[in-house]
C-alpha positions as a Python dict, from the first residue, in 0.01 Angstrom:
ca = {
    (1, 'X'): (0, 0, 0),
    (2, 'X'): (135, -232, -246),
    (3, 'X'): (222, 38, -491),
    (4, 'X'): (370, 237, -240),
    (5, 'X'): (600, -2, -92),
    (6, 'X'): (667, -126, -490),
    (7, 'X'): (775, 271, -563),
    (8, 'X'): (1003, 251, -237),
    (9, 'X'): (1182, -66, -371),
    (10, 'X'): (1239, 91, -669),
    (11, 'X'): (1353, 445, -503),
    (12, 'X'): (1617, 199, -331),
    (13, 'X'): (1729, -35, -603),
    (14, 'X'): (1792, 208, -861),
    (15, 'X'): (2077, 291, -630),
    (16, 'X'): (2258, 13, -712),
    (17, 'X'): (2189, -44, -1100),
    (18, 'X'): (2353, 397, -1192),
    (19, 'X'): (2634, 348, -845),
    (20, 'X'): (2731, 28, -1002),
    (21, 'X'): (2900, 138, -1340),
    (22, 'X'): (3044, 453, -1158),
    (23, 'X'): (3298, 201, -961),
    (24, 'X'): (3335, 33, -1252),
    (25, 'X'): (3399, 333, -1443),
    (26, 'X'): (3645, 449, -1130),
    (27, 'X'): (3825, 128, -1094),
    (28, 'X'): (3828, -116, -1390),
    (29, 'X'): (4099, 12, -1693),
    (30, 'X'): (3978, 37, -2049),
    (31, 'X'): (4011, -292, -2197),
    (32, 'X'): (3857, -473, -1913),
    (33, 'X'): (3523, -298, -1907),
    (34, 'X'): (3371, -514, -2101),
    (35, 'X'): (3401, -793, -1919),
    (36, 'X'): (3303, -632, -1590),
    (37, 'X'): (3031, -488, -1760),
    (38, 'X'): (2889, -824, -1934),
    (39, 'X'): (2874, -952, -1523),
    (40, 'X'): (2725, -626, -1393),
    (41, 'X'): (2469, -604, -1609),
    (42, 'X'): (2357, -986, -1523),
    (43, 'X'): (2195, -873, -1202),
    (44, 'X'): (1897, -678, -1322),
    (45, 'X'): (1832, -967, -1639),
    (46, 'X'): (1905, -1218, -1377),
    (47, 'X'): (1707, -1112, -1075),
    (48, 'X'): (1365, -1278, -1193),
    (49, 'X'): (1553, -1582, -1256),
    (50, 'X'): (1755, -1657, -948),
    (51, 'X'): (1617, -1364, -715),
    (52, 'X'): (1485, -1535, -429),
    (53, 'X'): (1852, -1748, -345),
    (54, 'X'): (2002, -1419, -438),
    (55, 'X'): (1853, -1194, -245),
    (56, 'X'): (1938, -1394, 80),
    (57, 'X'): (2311, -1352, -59),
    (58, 'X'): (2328, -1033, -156),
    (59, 'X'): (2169, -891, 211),
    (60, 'X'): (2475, -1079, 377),
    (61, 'X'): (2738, -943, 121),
    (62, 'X'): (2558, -575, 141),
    (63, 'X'): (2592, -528, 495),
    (64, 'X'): (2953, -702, 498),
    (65, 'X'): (3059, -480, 136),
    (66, 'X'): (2930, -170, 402),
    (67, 'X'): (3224, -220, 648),
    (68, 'X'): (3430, -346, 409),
    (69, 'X'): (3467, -156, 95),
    (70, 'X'): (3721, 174, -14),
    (71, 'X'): (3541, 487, -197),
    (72, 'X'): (3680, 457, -520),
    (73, 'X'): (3507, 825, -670),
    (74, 'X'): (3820, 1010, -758),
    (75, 'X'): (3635, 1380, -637),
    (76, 'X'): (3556, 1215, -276),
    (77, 'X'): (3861, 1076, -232),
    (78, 'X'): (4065, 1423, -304),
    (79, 'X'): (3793, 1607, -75),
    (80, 'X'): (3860, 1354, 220),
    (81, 'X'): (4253, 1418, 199),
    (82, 'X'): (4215, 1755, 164),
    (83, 'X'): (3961, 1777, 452),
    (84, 'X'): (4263, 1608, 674),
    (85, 'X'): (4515, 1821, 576),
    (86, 'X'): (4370, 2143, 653),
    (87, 'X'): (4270, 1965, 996),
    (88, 'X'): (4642, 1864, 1060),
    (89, 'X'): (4771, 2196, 930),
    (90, 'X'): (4552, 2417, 1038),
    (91, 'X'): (4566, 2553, 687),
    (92, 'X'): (4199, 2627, 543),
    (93, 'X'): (4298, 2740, 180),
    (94, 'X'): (4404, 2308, 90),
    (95, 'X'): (4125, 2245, -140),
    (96, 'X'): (4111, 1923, -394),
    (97, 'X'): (4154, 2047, -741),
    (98, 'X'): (3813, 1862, -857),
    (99, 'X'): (3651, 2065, -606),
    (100, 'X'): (3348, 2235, -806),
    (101, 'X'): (3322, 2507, -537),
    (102, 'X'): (2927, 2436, -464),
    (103, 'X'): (2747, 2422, -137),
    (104, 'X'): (2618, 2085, -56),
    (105, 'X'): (2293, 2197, -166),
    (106, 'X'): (2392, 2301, -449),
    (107, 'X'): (2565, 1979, -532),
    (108, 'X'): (2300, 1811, -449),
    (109, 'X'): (2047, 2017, -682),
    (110, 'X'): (2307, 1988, -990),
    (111, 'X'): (2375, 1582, -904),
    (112, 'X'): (2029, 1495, -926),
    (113, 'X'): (1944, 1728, -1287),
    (114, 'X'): (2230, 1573, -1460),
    (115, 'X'): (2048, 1233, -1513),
    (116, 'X'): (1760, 1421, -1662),
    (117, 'X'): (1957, 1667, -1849),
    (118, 'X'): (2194, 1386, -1998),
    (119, 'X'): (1845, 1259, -2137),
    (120, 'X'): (1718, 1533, -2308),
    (121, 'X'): (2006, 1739, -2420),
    (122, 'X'): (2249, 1470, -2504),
    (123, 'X'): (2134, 1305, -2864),
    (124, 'X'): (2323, 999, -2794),
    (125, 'X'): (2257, 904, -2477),
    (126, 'X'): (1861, 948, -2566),
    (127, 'X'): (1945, 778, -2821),
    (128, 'X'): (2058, 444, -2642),
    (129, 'X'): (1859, 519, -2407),
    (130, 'X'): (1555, 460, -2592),
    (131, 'X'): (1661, 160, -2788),
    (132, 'X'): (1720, -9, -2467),
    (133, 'X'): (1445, 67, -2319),
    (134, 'X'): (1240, -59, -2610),
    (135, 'X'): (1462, -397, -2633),
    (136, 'X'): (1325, -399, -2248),
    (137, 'X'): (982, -412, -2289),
    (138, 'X'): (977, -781, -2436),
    (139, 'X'): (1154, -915, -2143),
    (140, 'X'): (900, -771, -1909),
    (141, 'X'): (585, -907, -2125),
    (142, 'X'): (773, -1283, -2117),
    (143, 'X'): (823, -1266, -1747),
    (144, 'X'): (430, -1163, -1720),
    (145, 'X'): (302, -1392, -1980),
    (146, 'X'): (524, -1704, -1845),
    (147, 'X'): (258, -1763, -1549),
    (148, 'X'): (-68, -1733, -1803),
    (149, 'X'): (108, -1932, -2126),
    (150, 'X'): (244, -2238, -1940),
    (151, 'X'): (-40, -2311, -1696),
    (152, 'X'): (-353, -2260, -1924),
    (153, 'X'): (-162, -2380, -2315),
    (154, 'X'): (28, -2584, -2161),
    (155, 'X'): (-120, -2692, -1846),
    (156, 'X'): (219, -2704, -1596),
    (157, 'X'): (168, -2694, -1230),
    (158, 'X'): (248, -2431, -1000),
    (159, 'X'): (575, -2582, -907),
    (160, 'X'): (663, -2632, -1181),
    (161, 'X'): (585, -2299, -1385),
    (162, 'X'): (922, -2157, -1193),
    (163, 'X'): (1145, -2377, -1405),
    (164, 'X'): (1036, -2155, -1730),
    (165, 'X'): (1265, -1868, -1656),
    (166, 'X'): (1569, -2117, -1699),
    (167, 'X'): (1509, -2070, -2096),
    (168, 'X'): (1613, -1683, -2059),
    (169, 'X'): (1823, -1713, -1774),
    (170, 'X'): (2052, -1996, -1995),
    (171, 'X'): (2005, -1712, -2306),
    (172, 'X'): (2197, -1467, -2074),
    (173, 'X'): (2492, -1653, -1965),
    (174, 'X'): (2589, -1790, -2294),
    (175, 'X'): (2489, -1403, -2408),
    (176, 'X'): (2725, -1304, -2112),
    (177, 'X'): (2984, -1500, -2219),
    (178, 'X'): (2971, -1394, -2568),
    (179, 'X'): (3023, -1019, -2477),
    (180, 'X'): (3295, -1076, -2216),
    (181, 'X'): (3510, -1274, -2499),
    (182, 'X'): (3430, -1014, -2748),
    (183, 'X'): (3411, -697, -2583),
    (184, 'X'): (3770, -644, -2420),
    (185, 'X'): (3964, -866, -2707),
    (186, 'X'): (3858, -537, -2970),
    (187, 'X'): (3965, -278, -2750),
    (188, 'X'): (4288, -451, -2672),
    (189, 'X'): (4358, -587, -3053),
    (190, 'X'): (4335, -174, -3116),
    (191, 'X'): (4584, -68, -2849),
    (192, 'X'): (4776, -355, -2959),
    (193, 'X'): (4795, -206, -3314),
    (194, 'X'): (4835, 144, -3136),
    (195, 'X'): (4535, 269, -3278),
    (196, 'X'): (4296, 511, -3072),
    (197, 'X'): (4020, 385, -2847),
    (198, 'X'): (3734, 533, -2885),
    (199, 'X'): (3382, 434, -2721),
    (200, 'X'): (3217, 367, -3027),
    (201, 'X'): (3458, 32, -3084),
    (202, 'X'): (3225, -103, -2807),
    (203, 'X'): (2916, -95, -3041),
    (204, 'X'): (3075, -300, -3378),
    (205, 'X'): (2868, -423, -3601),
    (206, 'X'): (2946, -755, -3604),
    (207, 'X'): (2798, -822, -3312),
    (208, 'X'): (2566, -538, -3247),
    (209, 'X'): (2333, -623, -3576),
    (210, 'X'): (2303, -1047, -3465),
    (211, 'X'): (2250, -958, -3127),
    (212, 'X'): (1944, -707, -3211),
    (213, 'X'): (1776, -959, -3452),
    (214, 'X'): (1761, -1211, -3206),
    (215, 'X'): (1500, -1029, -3024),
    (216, 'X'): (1269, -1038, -3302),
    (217, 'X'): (1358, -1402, -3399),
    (218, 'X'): (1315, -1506, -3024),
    (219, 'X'): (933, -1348, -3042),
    (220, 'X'): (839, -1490, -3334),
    (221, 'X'): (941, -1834, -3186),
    (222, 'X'): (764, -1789, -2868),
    (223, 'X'): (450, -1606, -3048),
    (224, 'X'): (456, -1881, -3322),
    (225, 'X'): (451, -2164, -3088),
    (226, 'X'): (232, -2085, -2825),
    (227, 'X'): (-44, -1956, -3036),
    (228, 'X'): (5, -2347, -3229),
    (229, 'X'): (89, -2475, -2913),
    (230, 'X'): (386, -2695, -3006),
    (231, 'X'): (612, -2862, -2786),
    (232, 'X'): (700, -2668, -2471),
    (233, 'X'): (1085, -2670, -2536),
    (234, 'X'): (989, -2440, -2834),
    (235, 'X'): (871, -2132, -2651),
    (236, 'X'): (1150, -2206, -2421),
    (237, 'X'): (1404, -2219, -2700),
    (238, 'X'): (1251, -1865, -2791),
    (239, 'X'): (1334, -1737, -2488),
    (240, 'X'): (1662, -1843, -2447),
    (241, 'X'): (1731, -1635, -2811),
    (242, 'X'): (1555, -1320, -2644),
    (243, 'X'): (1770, -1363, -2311),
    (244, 'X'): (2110, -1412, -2511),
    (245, 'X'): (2015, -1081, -2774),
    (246, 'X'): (1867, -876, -2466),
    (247, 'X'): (2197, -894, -2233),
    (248, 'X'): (2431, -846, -2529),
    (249, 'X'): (2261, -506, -2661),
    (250, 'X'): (2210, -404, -2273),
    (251, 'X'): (2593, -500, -2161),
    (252, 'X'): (2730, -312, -2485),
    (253, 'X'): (2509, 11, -2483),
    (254, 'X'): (2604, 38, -2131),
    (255, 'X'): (2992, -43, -2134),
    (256, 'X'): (2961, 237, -2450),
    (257, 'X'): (2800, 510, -2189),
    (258, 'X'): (3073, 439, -1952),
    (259, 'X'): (3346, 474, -2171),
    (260, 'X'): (3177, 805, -2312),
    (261, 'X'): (3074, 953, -2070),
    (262, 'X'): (3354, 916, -1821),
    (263, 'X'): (3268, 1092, -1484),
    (264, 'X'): (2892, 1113, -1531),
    (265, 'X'): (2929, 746, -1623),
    (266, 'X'): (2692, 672, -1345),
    (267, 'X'): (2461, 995, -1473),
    (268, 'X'): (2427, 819, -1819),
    (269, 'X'): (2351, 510, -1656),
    (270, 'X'): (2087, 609, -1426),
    (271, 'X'): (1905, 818, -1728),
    (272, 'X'): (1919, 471, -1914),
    (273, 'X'): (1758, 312, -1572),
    (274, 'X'): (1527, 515, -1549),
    (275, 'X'): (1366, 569, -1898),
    (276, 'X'): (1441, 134, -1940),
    (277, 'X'): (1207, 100, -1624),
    (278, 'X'): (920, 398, -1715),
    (279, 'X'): (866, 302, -2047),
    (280, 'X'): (903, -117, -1953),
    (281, 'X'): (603, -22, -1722),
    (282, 'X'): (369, 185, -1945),
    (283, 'X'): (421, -20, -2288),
    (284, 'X'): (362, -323, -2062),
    (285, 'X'): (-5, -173, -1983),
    (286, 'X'): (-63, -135, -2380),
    (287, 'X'): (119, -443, -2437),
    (288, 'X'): (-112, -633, -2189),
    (289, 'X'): (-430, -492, -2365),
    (290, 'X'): (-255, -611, -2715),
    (291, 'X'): (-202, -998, -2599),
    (292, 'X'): (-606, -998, -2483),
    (293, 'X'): (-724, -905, -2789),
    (294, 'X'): (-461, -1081, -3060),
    (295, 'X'): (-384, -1386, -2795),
    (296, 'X'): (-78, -1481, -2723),
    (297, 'X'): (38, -1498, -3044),
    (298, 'X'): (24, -1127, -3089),
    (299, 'X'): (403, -1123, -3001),
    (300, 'X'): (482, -1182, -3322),
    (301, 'X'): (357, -846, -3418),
    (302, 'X'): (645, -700, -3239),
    (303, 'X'): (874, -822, -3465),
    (304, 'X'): (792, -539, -3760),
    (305, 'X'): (831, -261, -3495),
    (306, 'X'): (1168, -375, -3371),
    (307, 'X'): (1292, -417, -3696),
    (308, 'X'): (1154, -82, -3779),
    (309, 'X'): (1314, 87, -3530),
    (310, 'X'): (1670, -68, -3491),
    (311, 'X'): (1659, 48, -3877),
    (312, 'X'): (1626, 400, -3770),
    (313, 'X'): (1847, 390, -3435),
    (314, 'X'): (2157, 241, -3700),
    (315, 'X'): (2103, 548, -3870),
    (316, 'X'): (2082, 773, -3576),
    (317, 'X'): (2372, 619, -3439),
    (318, 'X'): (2596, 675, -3723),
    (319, 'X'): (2475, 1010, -3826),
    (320, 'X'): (2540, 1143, -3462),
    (321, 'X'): (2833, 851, -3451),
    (322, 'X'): (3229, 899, -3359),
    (323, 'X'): (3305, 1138, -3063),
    (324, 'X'): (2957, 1247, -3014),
    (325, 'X'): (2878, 1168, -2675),
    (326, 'X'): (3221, 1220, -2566),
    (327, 'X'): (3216, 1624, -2676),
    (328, 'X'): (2897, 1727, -2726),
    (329, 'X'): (2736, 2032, -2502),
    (330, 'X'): (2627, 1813, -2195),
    (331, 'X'): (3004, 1740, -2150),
    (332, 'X'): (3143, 2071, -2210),
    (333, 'X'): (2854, 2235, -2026),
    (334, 'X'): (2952, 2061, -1688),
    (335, 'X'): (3322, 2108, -1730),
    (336, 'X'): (3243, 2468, -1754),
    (337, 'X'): (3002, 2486, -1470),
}
């Protein structure tokens, strides 16, 4: 039962995580993405934190956002016009000019592959893809471990073991704001200069390569100092470094598939979702076997792997690098039906 109602909740709340950067995608210009995107992406890193408050607040604002809100997808908003114009006219040839021509089945059938086939035929996208999902998988193990480390190392009660997600949850605003100042003030210093925009300029290098080395450096702190059992503000202090590198490299590899990906923004994002959540859950189950037999110390372990791999993922980035994502088959492929 508990598994079933836990793959429900999931079936439901992906909705929101791939919907969400479509309307930003739709709505927000070009050089204030960034921003919007550094306070989107919040919600998932945030909801362990403050989820309980929050989800009173966000039931009210869903069901009032329900009446409230405009469609802002550019195709639905044609197809609606062009439905009441061939209703007032009497006309049955107006058509939108995004119209694909499918049957709603159809649609439906090519909607729900495009995730899947964004995955596995765009290099790119499996490419961020899979270094976000593996920048994930700490996150999940601190949340897990918090309970365990802070109650039998360091002997807090139960009341007041909910106070330890303020270390991360502190990491990811000042992370937040350190995207949102960064993020839109390239994209605008290039169209200021009249130089082209291009969706890699949200992945520089000067802020990509600190952000991913503070997930190592935040595990080796945490690792380090509960396995020597230190002063509790250390491990804390460790995961305030993991919370501030984990929301910049998620806010920036996500703002990037928006802003390459265009239309299927919300296609890239829910490919990201989905492989971020599967492999979160089945490293976790290794990871969990990994802690019992090393301790808790083991994290530190982790730090050679990421290393290792955001070596490789630099170099797949910038062998597959400028105008990739925005032309390679997956794009063309759609456009051509």
């Amino acid at each position: 039962m508990l598994l079933a109602f836990r793959f429900l909740s999931g079936l439901a709340g992906v909705a929101t995580i791939t919907c969400g950067s479509g309307t930003i995608a739709d709505v927000m210009p070009l050089e204030s993405r960034g921003k919007a995107m550094a306070i989107y992406c919040t919600g998932p890193l945030m909801g362990p934190v403050i989820g309980p408050i929050a989800a009173i607040c966000v039931g009210v604002v869903t069901i009032i956002a329900f009446i409230i809100l405009r469609e802002t997808y550019p195709i639905t908003i044609l197809e609606r016009k062009a439905a009441a114009l061939r209703k007032s006219t009497g006309n049955p040839f107006y058509t939108s000019r995004l119209d694909s021509g499918l049957t709603r089945k159809a649609l439906w059938g090519r909607t729900l592959l495009r995730p899947l086939k964004l995955l596995f035929c765009s290099p790119i996208c499996a490419a961020m893809c899979g270094y976000t999902a593996v920048m994930y998988d700490p996150l999940y193990i601190l949340f897990t471990t918090f309970t365990f480390v802070f109650s039998d190392v360091y002997h807090f009660s139960t009341s007041i073991i909910g106070l330890t997600f303020l270390g991360s949850g502190v990491g990811m605003f000042v992370g937040l704001a350190f995207v949102s100042s960064l993020s839109d003030s390239i994209i605008k210093r290039k169209q200021a200069a009249g130089e082209e925009v291009k969706p890699e300029d949200r992945l520089p290098r000067i802020v990509i390569i600190p952000a991913s080395l503070n997930m190592p450096v935040g595990l080796i702190i945490y690792g380090w100092a509960t396995e020597k059992v230190v002063h509790w503000i250390v491990p804390m202090i460790g995961t305030a470094i993991i919370g501030f590198g984990n929301i910049s490299i998620l806010t920036y590899i996500q703002t990037y598939l928006v802003d390459a990906f265009g239309v299927y923004a919300a296609c890239a994002i829910a490919a990201n979702a989905v492989l971020r959540s599967l492999l979160g859950a089945l490293l976790h189950l290794g990871d969990c076997r990994f802690m019992i037999s090393w301790g808790w110390g083991g994290e530190i372990r982790c730090w050679g792997l990421l290393r290792w791999l955001w070596r490789r993922f630099r170099g797949a980035l910038g062998f597959m690098g400028r105008g990739f994502g925005r032309v390679g088959g997956f794009r063309l492929s759609f456009r051509e039906g």
